[in-house]
C-alpha positions as CSV (number, residue, x, y, z in Angstrom):
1,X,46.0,-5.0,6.0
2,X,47.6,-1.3,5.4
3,X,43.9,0.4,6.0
4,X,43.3,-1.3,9.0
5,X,47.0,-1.0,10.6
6,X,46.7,3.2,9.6
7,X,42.6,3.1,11.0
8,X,44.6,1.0,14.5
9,X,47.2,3.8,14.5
10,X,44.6,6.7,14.1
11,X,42.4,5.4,16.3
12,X,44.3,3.8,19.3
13,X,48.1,5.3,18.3
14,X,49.7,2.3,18.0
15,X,52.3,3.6,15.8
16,X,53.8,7.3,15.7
17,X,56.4,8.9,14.1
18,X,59.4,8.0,15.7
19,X,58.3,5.0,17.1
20,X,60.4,1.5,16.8
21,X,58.9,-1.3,15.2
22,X,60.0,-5.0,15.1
23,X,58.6,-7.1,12.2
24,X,58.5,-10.8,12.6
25,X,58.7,-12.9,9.9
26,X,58.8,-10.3,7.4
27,X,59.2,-12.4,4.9
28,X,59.6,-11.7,1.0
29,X,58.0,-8.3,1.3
30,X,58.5,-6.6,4.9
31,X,55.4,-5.5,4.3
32,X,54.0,-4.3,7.5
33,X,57.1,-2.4,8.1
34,X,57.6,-1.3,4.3
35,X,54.2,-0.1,4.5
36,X,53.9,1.7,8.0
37,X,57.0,3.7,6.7
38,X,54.8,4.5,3.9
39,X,52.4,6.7,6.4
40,X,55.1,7.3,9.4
41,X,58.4,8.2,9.8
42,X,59.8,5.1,11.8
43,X,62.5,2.9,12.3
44,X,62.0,-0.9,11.8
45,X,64.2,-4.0,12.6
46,X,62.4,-6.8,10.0
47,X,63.1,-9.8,11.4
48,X,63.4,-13.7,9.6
49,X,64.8,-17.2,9.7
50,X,65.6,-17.4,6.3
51,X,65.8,-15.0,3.4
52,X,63.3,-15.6,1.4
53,X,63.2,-12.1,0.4
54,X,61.2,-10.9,-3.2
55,X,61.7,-7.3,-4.2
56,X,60.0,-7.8,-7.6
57,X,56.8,-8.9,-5.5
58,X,57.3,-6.1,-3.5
59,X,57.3,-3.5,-5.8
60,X,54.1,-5.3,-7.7
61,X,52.0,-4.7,-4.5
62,X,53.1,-0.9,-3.6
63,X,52.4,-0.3,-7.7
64,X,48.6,-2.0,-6.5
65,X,48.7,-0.1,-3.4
66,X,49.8,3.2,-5.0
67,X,46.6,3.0,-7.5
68,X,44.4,2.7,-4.2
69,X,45.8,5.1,-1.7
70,X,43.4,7.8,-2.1
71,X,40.2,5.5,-1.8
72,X,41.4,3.5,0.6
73,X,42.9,5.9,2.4
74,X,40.1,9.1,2.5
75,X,40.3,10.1,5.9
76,X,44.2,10.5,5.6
77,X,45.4,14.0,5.1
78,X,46.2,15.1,1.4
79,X,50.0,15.7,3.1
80,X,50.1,11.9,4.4
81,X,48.8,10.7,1.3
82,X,51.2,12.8,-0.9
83,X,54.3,11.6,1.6
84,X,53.0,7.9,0.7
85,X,52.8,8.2,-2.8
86,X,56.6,9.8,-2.8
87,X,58.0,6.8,-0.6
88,X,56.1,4.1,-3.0
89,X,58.1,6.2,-5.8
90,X,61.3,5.5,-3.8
91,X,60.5,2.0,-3.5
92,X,59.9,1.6,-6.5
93,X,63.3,3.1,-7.7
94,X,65.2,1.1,-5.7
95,X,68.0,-2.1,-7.3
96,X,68.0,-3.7,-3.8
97,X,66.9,-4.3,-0.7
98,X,70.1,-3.4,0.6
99,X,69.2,0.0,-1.2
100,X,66.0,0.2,0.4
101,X,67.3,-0.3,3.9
102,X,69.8,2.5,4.0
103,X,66.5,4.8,2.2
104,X,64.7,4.3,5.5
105,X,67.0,3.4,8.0
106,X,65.8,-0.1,8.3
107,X,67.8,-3.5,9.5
108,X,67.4,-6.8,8.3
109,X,68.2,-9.5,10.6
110,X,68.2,-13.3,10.3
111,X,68.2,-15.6,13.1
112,X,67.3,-19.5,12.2
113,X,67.0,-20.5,15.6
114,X,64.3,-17.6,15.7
115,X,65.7,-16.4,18.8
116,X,64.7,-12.9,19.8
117,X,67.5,-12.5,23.0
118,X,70.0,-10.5,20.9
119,X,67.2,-7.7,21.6
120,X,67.2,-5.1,24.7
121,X,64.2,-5.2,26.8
122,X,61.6,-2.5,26.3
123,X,63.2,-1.1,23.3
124,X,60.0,-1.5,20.9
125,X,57.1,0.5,20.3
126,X,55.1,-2.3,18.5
127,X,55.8,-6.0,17.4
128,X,53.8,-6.9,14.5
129,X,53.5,-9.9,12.3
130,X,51.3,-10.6,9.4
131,X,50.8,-14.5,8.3
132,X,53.9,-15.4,10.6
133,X,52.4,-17.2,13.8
134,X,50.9,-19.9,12.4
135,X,54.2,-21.2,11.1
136,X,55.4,-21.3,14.4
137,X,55.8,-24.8,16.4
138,X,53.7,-25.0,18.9
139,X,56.3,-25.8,21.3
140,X,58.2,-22.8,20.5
141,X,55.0,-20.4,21.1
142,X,55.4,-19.7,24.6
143,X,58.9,-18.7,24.5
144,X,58.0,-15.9,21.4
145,X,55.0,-14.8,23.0
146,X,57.2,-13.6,26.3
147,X,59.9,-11.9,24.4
148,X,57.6,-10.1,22.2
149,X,56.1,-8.7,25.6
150,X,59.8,-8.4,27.2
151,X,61.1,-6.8,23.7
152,X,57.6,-4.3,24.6
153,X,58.1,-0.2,25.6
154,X,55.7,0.2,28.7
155,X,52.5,1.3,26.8
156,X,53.9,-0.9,23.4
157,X,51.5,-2.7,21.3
158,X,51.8,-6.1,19.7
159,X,50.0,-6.7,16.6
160,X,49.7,-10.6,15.0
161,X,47.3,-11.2,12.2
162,X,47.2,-14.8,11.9
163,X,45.9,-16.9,8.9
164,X,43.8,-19.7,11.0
165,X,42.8,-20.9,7.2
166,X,46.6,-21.6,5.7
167,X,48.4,-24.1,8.2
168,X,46.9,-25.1,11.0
């Protein structure tokens, strides 16, 4: 998943530095977000229902990740690649996700009614989910798919990898 978001970002600049990313569903790792930080300097809201939040299991997968950067990663300048290796170290030092938050600037917000209204229009760069969507009731769909495009900066991106093998 981190290869092909940095090939998507290389390719078709979905993310930039600077750039403001909304995470749905992020889940017990963040890790779209934790791991875009990892290659550009952004600001993420990581969005949830329910904390079901697992920092051990996060720091397992950067440790994985961290032993894989450089072949996963060749076409990624030594200076990206060594800023990614220094964040995964800052991860990795961190006692909390409260901790890592105030490391990258992120927010953590939990809704359970899912709503996404308390956000201004147009004030994303890309909305991005991994393993989220098919959790979502049908009926509720619609309604998601409209504020993710409302919560959209004109030229934004939304990115959804969906596991048609787990639920549905």
């Amino acid at each position: 998943r981190v290869s092909r978001m940095v090939e998507l970002a290389r390719t078709y600049g979905i993310v930039r530095d600077g750039g403001r990313v909304l995470e749905l569903g992020s889940g017990w790792l963040h890790w779209e977000a934790i791991t875009l930080c990892l290659f550009f300097d952004i600001e993420a809201v990581l969005f949830d229902v329910w904390d079901n939040r697992q920092l051990s299991g996060l720091k397992n997968y950067l440790q994985q990740l961290q032993a894989k950067l450089h072949d996963q990663f060749g076409g990624v300048s030594d200076d990206i690649l060594a800023r990614a290796r220094e964040r995964i170290g800052m991860v990795l030092s961190v006692k909390s996700f409260d901790e890592l938050y105030d490391l990258f600037g992120f927010q953590y917000v939990i809704d359970s009614s899912g709503s996404l209204s308390q956000f201004s229009n147009e004030s994303f760069d890309l909305v991005v989910s991994g393993g989220v969507l098919e959790h979502v009731k049908r009926e509720a769909v619609a309604l998601l798919v409209r504020d993710a495009y409302r919560l959209l900066k004109p030229g934004g991106w939304a990115l959804h990898g969906i596991n048609i093998a787990d639920h549905l």
